[in-house]
PDB file with SEQRES, HELIX, SHEET and CRYST1 records, atoms N, CA, C and O in Angstrom:
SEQRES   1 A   71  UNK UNK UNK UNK UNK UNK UNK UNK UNK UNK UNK UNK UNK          
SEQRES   2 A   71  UNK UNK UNK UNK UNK UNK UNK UNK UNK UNK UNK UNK UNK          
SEQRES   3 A   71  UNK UNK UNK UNK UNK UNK UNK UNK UNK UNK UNK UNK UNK          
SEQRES   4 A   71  UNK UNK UNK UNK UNK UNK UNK UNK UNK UNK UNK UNK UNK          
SEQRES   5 A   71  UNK UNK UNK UNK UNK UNK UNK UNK UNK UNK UNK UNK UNK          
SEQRES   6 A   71  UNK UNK UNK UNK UNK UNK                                      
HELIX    1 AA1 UNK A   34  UNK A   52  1                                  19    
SHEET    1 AA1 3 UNK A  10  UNK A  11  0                                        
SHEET    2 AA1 3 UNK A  17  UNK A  20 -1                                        
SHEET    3 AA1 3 UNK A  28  UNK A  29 -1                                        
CRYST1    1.000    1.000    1.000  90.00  90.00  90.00 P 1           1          
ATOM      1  N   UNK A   1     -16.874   3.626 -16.248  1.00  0.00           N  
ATOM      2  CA  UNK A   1     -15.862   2.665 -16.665  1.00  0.00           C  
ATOM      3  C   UNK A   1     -15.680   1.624 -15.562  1.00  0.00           C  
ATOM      4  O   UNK A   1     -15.401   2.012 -14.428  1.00  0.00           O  
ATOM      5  N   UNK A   2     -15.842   0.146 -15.868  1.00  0.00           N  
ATOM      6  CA  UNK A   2     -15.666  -0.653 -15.091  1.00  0.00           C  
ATOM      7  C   UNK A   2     -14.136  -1.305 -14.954  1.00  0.00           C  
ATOM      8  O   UNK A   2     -13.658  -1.929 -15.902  1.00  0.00           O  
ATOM      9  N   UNK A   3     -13.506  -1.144 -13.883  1.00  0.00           N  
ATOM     10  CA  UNK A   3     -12.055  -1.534 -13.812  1.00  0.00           C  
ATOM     11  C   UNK A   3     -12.217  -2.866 -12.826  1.00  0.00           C  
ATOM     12  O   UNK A   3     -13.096  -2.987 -11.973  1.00  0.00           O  
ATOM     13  N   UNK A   4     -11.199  -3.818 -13.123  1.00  0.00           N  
ATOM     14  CA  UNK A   4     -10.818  -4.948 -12.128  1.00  0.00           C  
ATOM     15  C   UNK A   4      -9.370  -4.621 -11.209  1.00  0.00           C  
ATOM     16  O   UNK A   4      -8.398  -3.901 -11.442  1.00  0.00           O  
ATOM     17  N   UNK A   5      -9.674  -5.370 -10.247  1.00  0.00           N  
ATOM     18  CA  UNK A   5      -8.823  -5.376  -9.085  1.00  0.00           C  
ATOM     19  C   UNK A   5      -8.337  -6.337  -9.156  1.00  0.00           C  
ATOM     20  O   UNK A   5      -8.469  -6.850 -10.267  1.00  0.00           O  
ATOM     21  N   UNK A   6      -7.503  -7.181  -8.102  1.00  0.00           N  
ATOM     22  CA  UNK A   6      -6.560  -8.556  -7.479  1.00  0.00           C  
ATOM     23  C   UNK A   6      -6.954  -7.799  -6.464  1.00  0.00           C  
ATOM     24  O   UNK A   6      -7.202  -6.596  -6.384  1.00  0.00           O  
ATOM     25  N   UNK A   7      -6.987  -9.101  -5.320  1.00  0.00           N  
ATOM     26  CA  UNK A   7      -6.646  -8.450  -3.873  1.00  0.00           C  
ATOM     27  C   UNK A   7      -6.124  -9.888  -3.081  1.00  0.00           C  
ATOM     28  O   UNK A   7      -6.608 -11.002  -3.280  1.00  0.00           O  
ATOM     29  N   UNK A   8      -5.000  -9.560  -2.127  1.00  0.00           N  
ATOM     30  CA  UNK A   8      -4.643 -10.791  -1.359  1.00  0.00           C  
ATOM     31  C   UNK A   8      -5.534 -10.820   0.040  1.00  0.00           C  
ATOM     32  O   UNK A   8      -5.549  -9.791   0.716  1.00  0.00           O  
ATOM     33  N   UNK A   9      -6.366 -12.124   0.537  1.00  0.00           N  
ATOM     34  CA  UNK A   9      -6.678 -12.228   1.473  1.00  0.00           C  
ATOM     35  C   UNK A   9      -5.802 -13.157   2.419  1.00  0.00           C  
ATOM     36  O   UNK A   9      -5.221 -14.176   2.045  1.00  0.00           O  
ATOM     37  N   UNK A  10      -5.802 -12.526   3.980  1.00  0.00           N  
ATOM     38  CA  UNK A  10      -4.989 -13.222   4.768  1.00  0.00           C  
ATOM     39  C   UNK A  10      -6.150 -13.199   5.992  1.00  0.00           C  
ATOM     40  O   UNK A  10      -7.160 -12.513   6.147  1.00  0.00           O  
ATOM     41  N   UNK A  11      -5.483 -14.349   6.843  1.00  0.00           N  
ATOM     42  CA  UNK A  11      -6.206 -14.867   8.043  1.00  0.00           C  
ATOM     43  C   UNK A  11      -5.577 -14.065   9.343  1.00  0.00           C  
ATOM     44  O   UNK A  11      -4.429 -14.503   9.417  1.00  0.00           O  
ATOM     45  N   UNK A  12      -5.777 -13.059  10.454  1.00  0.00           N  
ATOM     46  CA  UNK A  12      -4.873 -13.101  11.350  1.00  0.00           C  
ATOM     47  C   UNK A  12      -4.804 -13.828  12.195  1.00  0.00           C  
ATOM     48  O   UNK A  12      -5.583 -14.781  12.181  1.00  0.00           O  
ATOM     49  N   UNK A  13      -3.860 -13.692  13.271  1.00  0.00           N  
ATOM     50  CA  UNK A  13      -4.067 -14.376  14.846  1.00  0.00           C  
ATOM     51  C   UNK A  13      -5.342 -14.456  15.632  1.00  0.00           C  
ATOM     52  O   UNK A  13      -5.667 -15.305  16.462  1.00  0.00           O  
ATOM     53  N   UNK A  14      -6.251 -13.001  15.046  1.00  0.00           N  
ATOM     54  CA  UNK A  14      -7.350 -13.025  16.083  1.00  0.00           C  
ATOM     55  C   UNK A  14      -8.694 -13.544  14.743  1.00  0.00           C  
ATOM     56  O   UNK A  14      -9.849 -13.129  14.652  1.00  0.00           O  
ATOM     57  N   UNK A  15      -8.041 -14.463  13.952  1.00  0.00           N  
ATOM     58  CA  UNK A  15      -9.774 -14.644  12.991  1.00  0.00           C  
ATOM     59  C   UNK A  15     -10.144 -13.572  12.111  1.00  0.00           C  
ATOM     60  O   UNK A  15     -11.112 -13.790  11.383  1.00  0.00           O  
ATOM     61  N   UNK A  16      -9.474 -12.264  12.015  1.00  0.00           N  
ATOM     62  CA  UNK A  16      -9.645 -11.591  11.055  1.00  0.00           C  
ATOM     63  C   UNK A  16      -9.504 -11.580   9.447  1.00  0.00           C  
ATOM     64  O   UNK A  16      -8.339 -11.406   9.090  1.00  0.00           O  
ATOM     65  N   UNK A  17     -10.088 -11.673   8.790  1.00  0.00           N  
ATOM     66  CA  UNK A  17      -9.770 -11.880   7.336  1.00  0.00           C  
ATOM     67  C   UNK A  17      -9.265 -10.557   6.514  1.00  0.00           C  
ATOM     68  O   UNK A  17     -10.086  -9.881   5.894  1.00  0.00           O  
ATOM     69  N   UNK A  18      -8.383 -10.343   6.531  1.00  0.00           N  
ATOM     70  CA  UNK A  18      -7.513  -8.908   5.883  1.00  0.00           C  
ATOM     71  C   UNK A  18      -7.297  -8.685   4.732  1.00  0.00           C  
ATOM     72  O   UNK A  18      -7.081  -9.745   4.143  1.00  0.00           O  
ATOM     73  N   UNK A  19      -7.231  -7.652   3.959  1.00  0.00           N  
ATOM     74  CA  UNK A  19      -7.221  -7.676   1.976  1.00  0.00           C  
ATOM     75  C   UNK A  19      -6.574  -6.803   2.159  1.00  0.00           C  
ATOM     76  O   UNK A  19      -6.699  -6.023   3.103  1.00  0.00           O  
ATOM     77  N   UNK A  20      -5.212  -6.721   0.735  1.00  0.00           N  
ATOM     78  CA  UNK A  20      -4.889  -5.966   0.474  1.00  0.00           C  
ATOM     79  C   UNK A  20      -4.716  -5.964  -1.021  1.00  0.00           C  
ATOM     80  O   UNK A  20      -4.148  -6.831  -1.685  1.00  0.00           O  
ATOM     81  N   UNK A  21      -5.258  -4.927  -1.427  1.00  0.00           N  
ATOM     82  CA  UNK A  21      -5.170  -4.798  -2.884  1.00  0.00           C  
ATOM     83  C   UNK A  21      -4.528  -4.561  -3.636  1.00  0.00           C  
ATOM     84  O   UNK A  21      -3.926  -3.534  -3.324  1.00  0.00           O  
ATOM     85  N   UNK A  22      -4.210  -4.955  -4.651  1.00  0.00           N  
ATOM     86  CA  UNK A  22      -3.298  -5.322  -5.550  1.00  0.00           C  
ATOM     87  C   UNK A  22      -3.327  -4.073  -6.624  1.00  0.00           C  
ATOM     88  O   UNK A  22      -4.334  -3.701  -7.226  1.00  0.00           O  
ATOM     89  N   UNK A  23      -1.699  -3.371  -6.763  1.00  0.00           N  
ATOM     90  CA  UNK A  23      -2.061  -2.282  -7.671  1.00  0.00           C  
ATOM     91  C   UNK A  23      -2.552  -1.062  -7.492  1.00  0.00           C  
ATOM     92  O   UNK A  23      -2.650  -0.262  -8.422  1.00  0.00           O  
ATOM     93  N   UNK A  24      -2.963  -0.764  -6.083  1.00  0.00           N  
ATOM     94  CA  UNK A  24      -3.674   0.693  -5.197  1.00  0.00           C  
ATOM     95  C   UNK A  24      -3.086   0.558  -4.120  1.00  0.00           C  
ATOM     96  O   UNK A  24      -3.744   0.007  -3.238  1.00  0.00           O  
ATOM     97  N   UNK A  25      -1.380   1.081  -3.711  1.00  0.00           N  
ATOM     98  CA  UNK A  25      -0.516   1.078  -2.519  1.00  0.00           C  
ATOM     99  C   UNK A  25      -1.339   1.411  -1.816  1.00  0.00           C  
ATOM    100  O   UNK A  25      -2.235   1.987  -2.432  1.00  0.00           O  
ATOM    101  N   UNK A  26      -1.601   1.298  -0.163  1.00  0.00           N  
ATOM    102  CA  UNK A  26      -2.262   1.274   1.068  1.00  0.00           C  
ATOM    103  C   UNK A  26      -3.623   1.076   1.137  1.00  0.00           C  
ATOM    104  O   UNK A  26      -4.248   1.476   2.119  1.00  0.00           O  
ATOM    105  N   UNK A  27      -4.124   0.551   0.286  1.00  0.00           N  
ATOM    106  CA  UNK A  27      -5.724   0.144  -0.132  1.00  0.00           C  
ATOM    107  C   UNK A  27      -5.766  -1.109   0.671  1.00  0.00           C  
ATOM    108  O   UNK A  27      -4.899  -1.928   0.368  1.00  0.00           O  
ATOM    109  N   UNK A  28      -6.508  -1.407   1.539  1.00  0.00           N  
ATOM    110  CA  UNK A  28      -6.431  -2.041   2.730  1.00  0.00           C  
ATOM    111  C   UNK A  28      -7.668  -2.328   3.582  1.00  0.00           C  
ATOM    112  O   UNK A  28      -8.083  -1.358   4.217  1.00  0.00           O  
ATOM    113  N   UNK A  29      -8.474  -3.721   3.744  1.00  0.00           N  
ATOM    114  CA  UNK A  29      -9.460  -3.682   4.724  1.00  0.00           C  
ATOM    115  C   UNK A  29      -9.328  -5.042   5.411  1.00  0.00           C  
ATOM    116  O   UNK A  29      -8.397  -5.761   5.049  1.00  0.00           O  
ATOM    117  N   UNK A  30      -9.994  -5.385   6.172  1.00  0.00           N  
ATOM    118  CA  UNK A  30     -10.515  -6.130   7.039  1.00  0.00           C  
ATOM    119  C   UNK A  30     -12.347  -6.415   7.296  1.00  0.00           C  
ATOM    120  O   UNK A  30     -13.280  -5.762   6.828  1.00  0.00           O  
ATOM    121  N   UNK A  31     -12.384  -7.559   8.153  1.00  0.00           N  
ATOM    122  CA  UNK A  31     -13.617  -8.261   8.206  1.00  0.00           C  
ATOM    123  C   UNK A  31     -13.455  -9.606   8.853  1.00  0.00           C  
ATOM    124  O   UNK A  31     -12.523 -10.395   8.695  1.00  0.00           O  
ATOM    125  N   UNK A  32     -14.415  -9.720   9.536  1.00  0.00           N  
ATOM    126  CA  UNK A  32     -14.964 -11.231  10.180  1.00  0.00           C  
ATOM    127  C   UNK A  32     -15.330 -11.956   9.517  1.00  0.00           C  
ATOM    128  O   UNK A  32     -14.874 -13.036   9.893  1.00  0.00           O  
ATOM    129  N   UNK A  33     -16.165 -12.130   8.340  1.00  0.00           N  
ATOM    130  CA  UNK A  33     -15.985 -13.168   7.296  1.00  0.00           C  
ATOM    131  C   UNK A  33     -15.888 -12.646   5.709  1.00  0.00           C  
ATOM    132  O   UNK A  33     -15.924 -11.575   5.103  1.00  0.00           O  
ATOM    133  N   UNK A  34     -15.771 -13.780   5.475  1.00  0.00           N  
ATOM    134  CA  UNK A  34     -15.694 -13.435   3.544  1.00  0.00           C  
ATOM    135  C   UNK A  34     -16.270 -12.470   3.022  1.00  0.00           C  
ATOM    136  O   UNK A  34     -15.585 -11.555   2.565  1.00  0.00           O  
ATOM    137  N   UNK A  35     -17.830 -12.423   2.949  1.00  0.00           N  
ATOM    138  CA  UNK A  35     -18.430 -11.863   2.723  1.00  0.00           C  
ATOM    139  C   UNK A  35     -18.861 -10.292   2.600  1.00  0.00           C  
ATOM    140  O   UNK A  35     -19.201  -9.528   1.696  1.00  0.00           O  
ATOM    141  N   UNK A  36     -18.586 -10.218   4.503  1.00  0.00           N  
ATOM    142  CA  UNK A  36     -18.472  -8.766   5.037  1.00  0.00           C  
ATOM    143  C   UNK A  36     -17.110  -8.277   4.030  1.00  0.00           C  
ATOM    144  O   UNK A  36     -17.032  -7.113   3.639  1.00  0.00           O  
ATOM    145  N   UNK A  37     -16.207  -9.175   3.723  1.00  0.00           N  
ATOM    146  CA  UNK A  37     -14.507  -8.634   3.309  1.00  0.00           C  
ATOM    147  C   UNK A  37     -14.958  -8.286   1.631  1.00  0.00           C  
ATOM    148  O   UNK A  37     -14.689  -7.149   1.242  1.00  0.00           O  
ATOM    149  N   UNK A  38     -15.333  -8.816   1.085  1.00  0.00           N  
ATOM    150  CA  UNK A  38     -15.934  -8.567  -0.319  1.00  0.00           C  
ATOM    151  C   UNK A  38     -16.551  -7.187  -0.299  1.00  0.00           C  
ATOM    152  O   UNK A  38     -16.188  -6.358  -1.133  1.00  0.00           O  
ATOM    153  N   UNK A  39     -17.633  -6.844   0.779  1.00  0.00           N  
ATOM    154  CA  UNK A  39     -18.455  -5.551   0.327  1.00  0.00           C  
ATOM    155  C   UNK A  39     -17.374  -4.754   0.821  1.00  0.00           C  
ATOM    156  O   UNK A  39     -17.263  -3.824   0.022  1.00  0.00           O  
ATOM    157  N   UNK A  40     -16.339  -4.618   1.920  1.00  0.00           N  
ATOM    158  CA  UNK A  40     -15.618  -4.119   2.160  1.00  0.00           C  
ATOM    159  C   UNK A  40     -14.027  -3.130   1.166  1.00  0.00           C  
ATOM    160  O   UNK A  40     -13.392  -2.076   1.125  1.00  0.00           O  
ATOM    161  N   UNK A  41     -14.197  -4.841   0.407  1.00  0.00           N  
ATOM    162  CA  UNK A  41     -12.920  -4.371  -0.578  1.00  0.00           C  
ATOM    163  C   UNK A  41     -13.063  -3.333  -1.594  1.00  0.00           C  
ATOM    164  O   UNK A  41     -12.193  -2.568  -2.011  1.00  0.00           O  
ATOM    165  N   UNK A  42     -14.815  -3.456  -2.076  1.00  0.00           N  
ATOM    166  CA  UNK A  42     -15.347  -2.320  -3.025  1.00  0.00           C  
ATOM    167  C   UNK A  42     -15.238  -1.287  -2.786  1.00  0.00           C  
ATOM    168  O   UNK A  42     -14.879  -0.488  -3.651  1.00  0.00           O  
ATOM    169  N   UNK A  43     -15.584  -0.798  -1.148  1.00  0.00           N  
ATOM    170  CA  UNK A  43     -15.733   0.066  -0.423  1.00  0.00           C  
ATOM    171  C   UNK A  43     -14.589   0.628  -0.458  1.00  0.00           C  
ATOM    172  O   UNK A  43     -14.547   1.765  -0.929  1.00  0.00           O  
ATOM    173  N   UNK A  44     -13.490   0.072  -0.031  1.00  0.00           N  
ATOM    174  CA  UNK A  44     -11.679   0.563   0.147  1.00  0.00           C  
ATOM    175  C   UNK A  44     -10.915   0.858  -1.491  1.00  0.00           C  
ATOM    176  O   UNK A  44      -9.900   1.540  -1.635  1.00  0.00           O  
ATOM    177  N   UNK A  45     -11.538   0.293  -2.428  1.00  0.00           N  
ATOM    178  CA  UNK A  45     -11.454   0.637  -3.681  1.00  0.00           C  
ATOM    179  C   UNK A  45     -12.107   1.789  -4.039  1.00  0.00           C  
ATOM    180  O   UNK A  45     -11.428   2.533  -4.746  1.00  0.00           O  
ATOM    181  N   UNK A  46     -12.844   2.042  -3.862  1.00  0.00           N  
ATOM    182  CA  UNK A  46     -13.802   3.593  -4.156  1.00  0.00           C  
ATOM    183  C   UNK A  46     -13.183   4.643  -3.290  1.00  0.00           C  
ATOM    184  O   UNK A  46     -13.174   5.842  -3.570  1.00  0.00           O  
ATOM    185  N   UNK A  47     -12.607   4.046  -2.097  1.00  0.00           N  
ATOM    186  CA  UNK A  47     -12.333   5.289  -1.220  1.00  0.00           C  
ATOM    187  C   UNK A  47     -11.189   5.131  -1.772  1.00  0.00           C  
ATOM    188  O   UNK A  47     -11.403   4.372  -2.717  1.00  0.00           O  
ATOM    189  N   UNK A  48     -10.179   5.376  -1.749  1.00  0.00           N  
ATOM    190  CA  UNK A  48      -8.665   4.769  -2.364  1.00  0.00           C  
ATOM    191  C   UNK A  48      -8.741   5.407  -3.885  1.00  0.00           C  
ATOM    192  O   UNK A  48      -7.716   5.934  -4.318  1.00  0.00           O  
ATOM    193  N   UNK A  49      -9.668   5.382  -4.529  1.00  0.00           N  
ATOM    194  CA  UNK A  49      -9.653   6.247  -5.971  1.00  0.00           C  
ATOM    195  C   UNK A  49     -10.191   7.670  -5.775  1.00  0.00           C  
ATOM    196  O   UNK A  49      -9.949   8.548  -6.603  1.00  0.00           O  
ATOM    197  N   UNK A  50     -10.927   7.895  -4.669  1.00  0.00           N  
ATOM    198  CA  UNK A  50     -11.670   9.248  -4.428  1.00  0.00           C  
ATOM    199  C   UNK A  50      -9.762   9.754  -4.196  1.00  0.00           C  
ATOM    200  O   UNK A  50      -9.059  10.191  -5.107  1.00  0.00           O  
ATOM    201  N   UNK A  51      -9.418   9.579  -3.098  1.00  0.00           N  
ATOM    202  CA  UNK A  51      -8.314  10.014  -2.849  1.00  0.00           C  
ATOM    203  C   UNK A  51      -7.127  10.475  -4.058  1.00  0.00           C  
ATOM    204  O   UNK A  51      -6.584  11.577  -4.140  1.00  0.00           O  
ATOM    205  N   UNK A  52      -6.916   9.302  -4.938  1.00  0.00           N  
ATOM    206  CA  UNK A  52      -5.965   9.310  -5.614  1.00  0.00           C  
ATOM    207  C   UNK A  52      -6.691   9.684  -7.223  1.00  0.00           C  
ATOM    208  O   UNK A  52      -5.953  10.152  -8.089  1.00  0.00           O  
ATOM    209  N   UNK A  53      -7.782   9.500  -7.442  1.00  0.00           N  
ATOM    210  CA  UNK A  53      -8.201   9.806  -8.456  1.00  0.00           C  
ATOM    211  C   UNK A  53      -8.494   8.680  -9.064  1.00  0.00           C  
ATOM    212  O   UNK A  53      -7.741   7.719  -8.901  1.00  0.00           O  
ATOM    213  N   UNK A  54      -9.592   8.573  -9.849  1.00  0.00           N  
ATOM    214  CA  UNK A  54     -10.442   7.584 -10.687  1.00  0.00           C  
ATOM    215  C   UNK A  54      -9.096   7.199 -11.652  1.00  0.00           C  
ATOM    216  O   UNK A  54      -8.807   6.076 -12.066  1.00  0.00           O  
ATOM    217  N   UNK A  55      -8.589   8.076 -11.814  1.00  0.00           N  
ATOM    218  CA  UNK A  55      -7.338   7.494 -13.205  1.00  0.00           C  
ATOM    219  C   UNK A  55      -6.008   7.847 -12.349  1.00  0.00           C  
ATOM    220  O   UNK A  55      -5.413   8.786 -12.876  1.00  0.00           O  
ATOM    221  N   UNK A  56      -5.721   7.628 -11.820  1.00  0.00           N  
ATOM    222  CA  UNK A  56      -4.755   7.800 -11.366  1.00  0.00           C  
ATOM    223  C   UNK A  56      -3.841   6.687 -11.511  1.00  0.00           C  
ATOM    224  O   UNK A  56      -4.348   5.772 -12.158  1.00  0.00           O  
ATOM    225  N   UNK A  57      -2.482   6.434 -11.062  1.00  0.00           N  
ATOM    226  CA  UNK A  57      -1.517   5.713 -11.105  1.00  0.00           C  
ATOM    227  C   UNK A  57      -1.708   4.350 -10.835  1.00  0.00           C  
ATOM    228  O   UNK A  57      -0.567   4.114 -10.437  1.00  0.00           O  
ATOM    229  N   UNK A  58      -2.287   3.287 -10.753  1.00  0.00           N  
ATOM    230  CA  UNK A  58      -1.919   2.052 -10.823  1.00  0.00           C  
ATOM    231  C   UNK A  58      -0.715   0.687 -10.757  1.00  0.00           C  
ATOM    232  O   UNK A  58       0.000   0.496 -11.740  1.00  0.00           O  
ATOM    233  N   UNK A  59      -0.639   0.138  -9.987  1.00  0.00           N  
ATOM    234  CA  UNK A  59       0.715  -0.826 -10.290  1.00  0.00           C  
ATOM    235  C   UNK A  59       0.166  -1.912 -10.960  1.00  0.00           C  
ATOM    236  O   UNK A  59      -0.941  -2.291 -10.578  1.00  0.00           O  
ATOM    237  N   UNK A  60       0.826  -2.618 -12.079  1.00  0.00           N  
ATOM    238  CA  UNK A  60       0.023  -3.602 -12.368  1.00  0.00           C  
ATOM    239  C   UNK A  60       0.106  -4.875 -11.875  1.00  0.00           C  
ATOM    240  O   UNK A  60       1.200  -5.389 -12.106  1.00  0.00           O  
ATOM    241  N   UNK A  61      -0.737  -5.626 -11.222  1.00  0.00           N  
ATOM    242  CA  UNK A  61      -0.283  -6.758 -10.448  1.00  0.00           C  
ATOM    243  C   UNK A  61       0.288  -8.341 -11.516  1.00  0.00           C  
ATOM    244  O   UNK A  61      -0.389  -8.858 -12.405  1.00  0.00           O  
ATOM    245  N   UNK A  62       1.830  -8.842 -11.005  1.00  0.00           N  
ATOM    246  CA  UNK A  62       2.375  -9.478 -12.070  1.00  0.00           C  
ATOM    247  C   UNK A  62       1.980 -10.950 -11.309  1.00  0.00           C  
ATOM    248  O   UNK A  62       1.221 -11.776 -11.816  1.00  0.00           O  
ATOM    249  N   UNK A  63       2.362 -11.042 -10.552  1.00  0.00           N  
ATOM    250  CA  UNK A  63       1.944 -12.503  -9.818  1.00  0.00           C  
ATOM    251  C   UNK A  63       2.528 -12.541  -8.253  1.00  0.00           C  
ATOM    252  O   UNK A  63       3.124 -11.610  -7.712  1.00  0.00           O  
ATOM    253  N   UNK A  64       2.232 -13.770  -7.685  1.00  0.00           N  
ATOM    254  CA  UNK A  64       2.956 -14.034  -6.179  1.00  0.00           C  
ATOM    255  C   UNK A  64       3.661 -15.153  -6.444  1.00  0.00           C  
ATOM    256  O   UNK A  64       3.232 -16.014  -7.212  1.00  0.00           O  
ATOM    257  N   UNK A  65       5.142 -15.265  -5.655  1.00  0.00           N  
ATOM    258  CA  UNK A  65       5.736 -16.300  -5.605  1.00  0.00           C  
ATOM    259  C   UNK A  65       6.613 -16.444  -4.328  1.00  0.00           C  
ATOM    260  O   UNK A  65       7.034 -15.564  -3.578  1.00  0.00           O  
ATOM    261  N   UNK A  66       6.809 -18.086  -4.273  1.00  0.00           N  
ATOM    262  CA  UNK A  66       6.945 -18.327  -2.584  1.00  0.00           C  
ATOM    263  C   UNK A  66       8.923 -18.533  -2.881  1.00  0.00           C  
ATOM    264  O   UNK A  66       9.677 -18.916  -3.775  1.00  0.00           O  
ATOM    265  N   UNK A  67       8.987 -18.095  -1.751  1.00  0.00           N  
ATOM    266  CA  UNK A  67      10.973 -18.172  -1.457  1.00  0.00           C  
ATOM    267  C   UNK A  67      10.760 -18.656   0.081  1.00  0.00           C  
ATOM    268  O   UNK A  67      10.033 -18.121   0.917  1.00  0.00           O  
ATOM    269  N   UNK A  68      11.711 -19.988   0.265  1.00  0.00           N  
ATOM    270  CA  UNK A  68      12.363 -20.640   1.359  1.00  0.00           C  
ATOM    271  C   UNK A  68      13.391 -19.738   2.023  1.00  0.00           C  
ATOM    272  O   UNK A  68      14.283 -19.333   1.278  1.00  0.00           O  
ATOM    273  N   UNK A  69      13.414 -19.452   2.966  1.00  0.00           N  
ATOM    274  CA  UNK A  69      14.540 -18.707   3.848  1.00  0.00           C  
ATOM    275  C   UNK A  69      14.796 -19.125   5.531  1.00  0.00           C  
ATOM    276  O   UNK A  69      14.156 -18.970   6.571  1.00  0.00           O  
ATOM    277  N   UNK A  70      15.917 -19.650   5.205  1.00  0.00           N  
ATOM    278  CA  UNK A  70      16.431 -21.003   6.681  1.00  0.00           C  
ATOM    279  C   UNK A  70      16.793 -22.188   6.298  1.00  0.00           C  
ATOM    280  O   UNK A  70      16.948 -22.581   5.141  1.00  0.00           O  
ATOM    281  N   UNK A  71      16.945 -22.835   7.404  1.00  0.00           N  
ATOM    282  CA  UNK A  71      17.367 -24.193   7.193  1.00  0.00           C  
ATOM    283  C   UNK A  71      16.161 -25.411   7.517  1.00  0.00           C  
ATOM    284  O   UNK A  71      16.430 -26.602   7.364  1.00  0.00           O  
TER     285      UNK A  71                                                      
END                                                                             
């Protein structure tokens, strides 16, 4: 069974490109570029279902939205 993901990518301080996936709480990788972060995310998805189970619980991802906080 082929399932889809979301995943958010972020940039850090040190150039790291970070994912976190959307819908699999602590499913989580990193990488130096895009690319490496792509084979990576599959990777953290497979491991992340071994753990929790191929069918297991899911959140479903609804969207992102931005909030101002300060002056």
């Amino acid at each position: 069974m082929v399932k889809e993901f979301s995943y958010v990518v972020e940039k850090d301080e040190d150039g790291w490109f970070v994912a976190t996936v959307l819908g699999l709480p602590g499913c989580h990788t990193q990488a130096k570029s895009l690319d490496q972060l792509l084979i990576r995310v599959r990777e953290a998805i497979e491991l992340c279902q071994e753990v929790h189970g191929r069918r297991g619980k899911t959140n479903e991802f609804v969207g992102v939205q931005r909030v101002k906080v300060g002056t």
